[in-house]
C-alpha positions in Angstrom: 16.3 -17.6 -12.5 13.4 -15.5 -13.9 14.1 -14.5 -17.1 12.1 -17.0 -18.6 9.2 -16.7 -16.3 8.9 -13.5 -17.3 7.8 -13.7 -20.4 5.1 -15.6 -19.6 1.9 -13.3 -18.7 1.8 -13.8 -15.1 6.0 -12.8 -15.2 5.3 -10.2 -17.1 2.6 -8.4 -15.0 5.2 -8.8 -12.5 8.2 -7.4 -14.3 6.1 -4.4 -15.5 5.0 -3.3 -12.1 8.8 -3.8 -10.3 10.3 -2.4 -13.1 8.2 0.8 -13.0 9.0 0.3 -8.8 13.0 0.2 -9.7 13.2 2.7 -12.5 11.6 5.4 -10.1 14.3 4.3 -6.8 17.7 4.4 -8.8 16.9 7.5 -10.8 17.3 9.9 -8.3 20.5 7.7 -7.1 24.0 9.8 -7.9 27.7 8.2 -7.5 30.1 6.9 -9.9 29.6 3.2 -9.9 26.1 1.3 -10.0 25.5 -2.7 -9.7 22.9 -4.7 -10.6 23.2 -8.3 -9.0 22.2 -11.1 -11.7 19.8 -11.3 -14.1 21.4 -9.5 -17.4 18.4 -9.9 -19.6 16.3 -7.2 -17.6 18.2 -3.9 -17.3 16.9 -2.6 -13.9 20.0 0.1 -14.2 18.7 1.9 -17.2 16.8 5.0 -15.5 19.9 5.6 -13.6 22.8 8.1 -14.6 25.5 6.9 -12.9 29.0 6.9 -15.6 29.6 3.1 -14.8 27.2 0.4 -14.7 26.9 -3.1 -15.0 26.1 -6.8 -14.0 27.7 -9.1 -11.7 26.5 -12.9 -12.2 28.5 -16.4 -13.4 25.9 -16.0 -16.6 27.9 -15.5 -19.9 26.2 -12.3 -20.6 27.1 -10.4 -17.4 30.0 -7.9 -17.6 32.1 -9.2 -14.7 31.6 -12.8 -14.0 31.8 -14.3 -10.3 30.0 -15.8 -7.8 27.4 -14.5 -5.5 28.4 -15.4 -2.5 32.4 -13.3 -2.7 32.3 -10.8 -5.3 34.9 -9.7 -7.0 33.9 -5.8 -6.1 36.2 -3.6 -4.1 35.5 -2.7 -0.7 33.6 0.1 -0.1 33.1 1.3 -3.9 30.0 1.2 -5.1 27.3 3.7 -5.2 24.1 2.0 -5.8 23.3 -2.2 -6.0 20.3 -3.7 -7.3 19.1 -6.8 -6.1 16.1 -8.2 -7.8 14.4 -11.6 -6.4 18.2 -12.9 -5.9 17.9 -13.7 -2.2 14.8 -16.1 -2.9 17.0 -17.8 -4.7 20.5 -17.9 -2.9 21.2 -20.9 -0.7 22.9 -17.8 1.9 20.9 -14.5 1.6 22.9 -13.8 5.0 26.4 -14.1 3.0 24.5 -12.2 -0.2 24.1 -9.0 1.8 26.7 -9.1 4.0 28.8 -8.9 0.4 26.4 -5.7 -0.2 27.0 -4.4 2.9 31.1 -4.5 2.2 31.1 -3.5 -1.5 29.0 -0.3 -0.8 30.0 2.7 -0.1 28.9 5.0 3.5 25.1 6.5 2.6 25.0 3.9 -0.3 21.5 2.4 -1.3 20.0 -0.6 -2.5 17.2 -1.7 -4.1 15.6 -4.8 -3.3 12.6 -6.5 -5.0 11.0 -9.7 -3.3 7.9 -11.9 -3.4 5.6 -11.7 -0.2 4.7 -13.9 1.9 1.7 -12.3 3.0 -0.3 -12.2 0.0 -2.4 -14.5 -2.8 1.3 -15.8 -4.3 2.7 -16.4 -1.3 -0.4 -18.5 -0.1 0.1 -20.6 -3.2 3.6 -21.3 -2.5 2.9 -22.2 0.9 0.1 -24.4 -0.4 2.2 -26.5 -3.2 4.0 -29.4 -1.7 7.9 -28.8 -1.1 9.0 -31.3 -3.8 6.5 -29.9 -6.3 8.4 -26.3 -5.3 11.8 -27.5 -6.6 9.9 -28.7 -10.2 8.2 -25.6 -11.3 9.6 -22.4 -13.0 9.2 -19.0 -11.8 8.9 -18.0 -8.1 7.8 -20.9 -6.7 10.8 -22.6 -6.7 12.4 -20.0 -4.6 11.9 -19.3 -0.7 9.9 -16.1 -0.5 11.1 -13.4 2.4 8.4 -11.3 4.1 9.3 -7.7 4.4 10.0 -7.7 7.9 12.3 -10.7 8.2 14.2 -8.6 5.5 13.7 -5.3 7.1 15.7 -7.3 10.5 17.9 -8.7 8.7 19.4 -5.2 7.0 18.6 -3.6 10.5 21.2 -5.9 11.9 23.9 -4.6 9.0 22.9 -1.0 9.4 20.6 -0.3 6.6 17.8 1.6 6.6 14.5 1.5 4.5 13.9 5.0 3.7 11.6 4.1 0.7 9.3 0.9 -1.0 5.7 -0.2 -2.3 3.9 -3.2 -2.5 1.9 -4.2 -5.6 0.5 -7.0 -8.0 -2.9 -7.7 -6.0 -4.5 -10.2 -9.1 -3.8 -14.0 -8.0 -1.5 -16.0 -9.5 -3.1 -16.9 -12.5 -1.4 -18.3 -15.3 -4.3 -17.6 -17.8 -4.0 -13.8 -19.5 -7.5 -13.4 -19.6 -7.8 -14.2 -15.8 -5.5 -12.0 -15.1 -6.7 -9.3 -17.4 -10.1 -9.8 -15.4 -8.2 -9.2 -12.0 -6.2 -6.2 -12.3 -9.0 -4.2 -10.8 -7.5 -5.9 -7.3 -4.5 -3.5 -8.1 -6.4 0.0 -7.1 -8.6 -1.7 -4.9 -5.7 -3.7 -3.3 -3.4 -0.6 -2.9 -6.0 0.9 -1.3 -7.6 -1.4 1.1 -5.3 -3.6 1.8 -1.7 -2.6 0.4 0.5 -4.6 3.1 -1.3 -8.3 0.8 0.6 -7.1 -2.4 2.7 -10.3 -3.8 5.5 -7.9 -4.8 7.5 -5.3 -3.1 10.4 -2.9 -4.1 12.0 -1.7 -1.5 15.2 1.0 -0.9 17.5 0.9 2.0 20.6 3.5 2.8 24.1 2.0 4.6 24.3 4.4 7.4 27.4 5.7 9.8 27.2 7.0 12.6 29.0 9.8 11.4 28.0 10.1 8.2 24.2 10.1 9.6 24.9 13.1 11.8 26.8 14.8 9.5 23.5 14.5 7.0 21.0 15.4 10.1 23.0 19.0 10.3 22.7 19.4 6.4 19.5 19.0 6.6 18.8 21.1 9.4 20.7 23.8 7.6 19.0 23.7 4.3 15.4 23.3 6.0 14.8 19.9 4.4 12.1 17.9 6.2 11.3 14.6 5.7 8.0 12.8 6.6 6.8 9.8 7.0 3.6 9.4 4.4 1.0 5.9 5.3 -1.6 7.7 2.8 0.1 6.7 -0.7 -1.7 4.1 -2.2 0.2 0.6 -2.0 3.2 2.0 0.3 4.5 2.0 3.4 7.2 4.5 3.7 8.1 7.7 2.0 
C-alpha cells in the first residue's frame, strides 16, 4: 500500500518519524508471540523481543499468508499486533479490529499508526476530488481516520489508549528541498499546536474486567502510579 510511497521524500519523512513512534511502543511489549499486520518491507517488529514474530498479509513476502478480514491466527494468542496505516486502506476497518480484538490475548496491546484528519495532509485529501483520490499513490488514496473516531471505535471493543504522539507538522510537499525548509513546523508544531500533526502512533491495551482489577491491586501493592502527562511535546497521553 505504502511501501512505494515511502521512498519517496515526503514517505520517507513519514516512515522515519512513525518508525521512531513504533520502535519506542513495542519495545517495552513482553509475550511470546508478536504480529505485525501487512506491509513486509518495513519491519515495525524489530525493537521488540518477543521469541516469535512475523507478518500476516496475501503479499508473497509475508510469513503466513491470508486475508485481512479472517485471519488465520488462533483465538486469544497473540501478545502484541502492529497495525500501520492498514485501516485507511481496508474496505471494513470494523471487521479489521474486531479480528484484533479476537486474536489478542487479555492485557494485549496494539499499535496503530494513522493519517489525521485534522492537519495540513488531511486538508489536502479533503481538497483533491474523490476520483482524483483513487489515482494517486501514497495516502491519498486511502480514507484517513481522526483519532477520535478511532479512539470510539476501540472504546466500543474494550481497548484502551494508554499511550501515542502526533507528529510530521511540514505540509505535504513533494519537493525535498520544501520539505527540508519546513521541518522547523515539527518543534514548533509539537509545541503549539500538537493535536494538527498529519501522523499519529498510537497504543491501546485489551482490557477485562478481571484482569484490570487484578492489575489495579498490583499496582497498588508495588506503589506504581501512573499519570496522565499533556506537557510532552506533540502527545496526548502518557
Amino acid at each position: 500500500m505504502l511501501a512505494r510511497w515511502s521512498e519517496t521524500p515526503l514517505g520517507a519523512y513519514a516512515l522515519a518519524w512513525e518508525q521512531t513512534q513504533i520502535d519506542a511502543a513495542v519495545e517495552d511489549v513482553f509475550g511470546f508471540n508478536a504480529l505485525q499486520i501487512g506491509t513486509p518491507e518495513i519491519d515495525y517488529l524489530r525493537m521488540n523481543r518477543m521469541p516469535t514474530r512475523f507478518v500476516l498479509g496475501p503479499q508473497a513476502a509475508c510469513q503466513v499468508r491470508g486475508e485481512l478480514m479472517q485471519w488465520p491466527i488462533a483465538t486469544q494468542s497473540i501478545d502484541l499486533v502492529v497495525l500501520a496505516h492498514v485501516l485507511e486502506f481496508s474496505e471494513q476497518p470494523h471487521q479489521l479490529l474486531r479480528e484484533l480484538e479476537r486474536v489478542l490475548v487479555p492485557e494485549g496491546h496494539v499499535v496503530i499508526a494513522g493519517f489525521n484528519t485534522l492537519s495540513l495532509w488531511g486538508l489536502r485529501q479533503w481538497m483533491m476530488p474523490r476520483q482524483t483520490r483513487k489515482l494517486r499513490e501514497g495516502p491519498w488514496s486511502g480514507q484517513f481516520i481522526g483519532l477520535l473516531r478511532l479512539k470510539d471505535w476501540l472504546q466500543l471493543l474494550g481497548f484502551e489508549l494508554n499511550g501515542g504522539q502526533f507528529g510530521c507538522y511540514a505540509p505535504p510537499f513533494s519537493s525535498p528541498q520544501w520539505l527540508s525548509r519546513c521541518r522547523f513546523l515539527d518543534p514548533a508544531g509539537a509545541r503549539w499546536w500538537p493535536i494538527a500533526g498529519s501522523v499519529y502512533v498510537v497504543r491501546a491495551v485489551k482490557r477485562t474486567l478481571g484482569m484490570r482489577m487484578l492489575t489495579l491491586v498490583q499496582m497498588l501493592k508495588t506503589g506504581a502510579v501512573w499519570q496522565y502527562d499533556d506537557s510532552t511535546p506533540g502527545g496526548f497521553l502518557k
